[in-house]
N, C-alpha and C positions, 0 to 999 in steps of 0.2 A: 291137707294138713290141718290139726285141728287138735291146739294147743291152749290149753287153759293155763294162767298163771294169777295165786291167788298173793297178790299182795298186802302183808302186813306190817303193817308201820308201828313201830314201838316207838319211835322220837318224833320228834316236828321237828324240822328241818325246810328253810326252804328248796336247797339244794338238792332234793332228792328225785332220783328217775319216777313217773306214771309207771301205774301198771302200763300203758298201752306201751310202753319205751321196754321196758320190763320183758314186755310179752314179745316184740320184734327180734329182742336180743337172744331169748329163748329159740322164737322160733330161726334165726339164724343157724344158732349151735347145732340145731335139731334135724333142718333140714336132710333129706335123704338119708338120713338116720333112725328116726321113728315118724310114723304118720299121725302119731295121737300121743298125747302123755299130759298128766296135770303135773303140779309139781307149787309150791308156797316157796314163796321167796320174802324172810321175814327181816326188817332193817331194826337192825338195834345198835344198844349204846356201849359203850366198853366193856362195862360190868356185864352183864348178859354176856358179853362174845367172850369175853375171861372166864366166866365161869363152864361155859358150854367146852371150851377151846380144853380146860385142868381137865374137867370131867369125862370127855371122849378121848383128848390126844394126851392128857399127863404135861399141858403145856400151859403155865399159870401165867398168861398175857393175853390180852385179846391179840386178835386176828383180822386180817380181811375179810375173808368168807371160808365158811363150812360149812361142807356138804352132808346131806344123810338120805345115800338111796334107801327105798321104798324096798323093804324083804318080802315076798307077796309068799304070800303061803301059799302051798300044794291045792290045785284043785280050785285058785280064784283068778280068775281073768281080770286085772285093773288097767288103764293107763297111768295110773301113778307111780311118777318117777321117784319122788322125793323130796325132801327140803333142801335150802340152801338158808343158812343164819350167815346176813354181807353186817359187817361194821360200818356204820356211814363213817364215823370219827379218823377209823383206819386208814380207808378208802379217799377219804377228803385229804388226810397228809402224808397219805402216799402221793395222790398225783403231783402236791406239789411239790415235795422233796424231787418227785421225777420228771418235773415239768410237763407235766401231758396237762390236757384236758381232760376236767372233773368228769365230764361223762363219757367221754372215749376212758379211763379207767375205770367206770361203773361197769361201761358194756365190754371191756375184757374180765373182770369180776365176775360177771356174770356168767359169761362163756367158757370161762376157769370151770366156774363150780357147776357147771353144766354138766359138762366133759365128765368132771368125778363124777357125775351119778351115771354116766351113761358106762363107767368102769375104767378108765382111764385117769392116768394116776403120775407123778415124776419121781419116783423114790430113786431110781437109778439113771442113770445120764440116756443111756437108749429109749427109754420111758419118758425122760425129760424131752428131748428132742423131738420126740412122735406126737407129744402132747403139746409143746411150744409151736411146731410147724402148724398143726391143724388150727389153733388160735388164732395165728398172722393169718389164714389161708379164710376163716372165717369173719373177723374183722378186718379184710382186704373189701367183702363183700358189701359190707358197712361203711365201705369209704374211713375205713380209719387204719392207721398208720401201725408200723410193727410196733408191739411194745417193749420189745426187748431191744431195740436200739439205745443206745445211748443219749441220751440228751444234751442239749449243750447247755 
C-alpha cells in the first residue's frame, strides 16, 4: 500500500494531528480499497471552512470536514484521490460537546471524509447506515470506540 498524504496547515494550533497520524488514519480507511492514492488534507479556520462550505454546499456555516474528490480526465492514470478541507475549531467543539477524545474525533473526521472521496455518501438512511457501519468497523481497527454511541 502506498499512500501519500500532503498535509497543510493554515492555523497553529497545538492540538493538531502530524502528517504521520494523518497518513495512518488515511491509510486505515483505504486499506483493501485502493493500493495507491495521494490526496491533501488542509486544516483551516472557520472562515475558510464557511466560505468553501456557502460556495460548494449553499451552507453559510463552517463545517467539520469537506471533501473534494479528484475528477481525473479521460485518458490519465493518477493516484489522486482528492482533498479533504477538516475545521480544527469545529472538530475541537465537536469532541467536546460529545465527550470523545480530540483525536479519536480527528481520526473519525478523517475516515468520514475519506469514505466521501472514495463515493460514499449519507444523504438517505440506507446510505447512512452502510457509511456509519464501515467507520465503526474502521476505527475498531484503531482501537477506537463507535462514534455514534451516546456519551454520558
Amino acid at each position: 500500500m502506498n499512500y501519500f498524504v500532503d498535509r497543510q496547515c493554515q492555523i497553529e494550533d497545538i492540538d493538531l494531528p502530524s502528517e504521520a497520524q494523518l497518513t495512518e488514519w488515511v491509510s486505515a480507511a483505504l486499506k483493501g480499497r485502493l493500493d495507491a492514492a495521494e490526496l491533501s488534507i488542509r486544516i483551516v479556520a472557520p472562515q475558510e471552512s464557511q466560505e468553501l462550505n456557502n460556495q460548494y454546499r449553499g451552507k453559510d456555516s463552517s463545517t467539520n470536514v469537506l471533501s473534494f474528490p479528484f475528477e481525473m480526465p479521460e485518458g490519465i492514470e493518477l493516484d489522486l484521490l482528492g482533498d479533504l478541507v477538516i475545521c480544527a475549531e469545529v472538530v475541537s467543539c465537536e469532541a467536546i460537546e460529545q465527550n470523545k477524545p480530540l483525536f479519536n474525533h480527528w481520526c473519525h473526521m478523517v475516515i468520514h471524509g475519506v469514505l466521501h472521496l472514495l463515493g460514499f455518501d449519507h444523504i438517505n438512511n440506507l446510505e447512512a447506515e452502510e457509511m456509519e457501519q464501515l467507520e465503526r468497523e474502521i476505527l475498531a481497527t484503531l482501537n477506537i470506540p463507535d462514534p455514534y454511541l451516546l456519551s454520558e
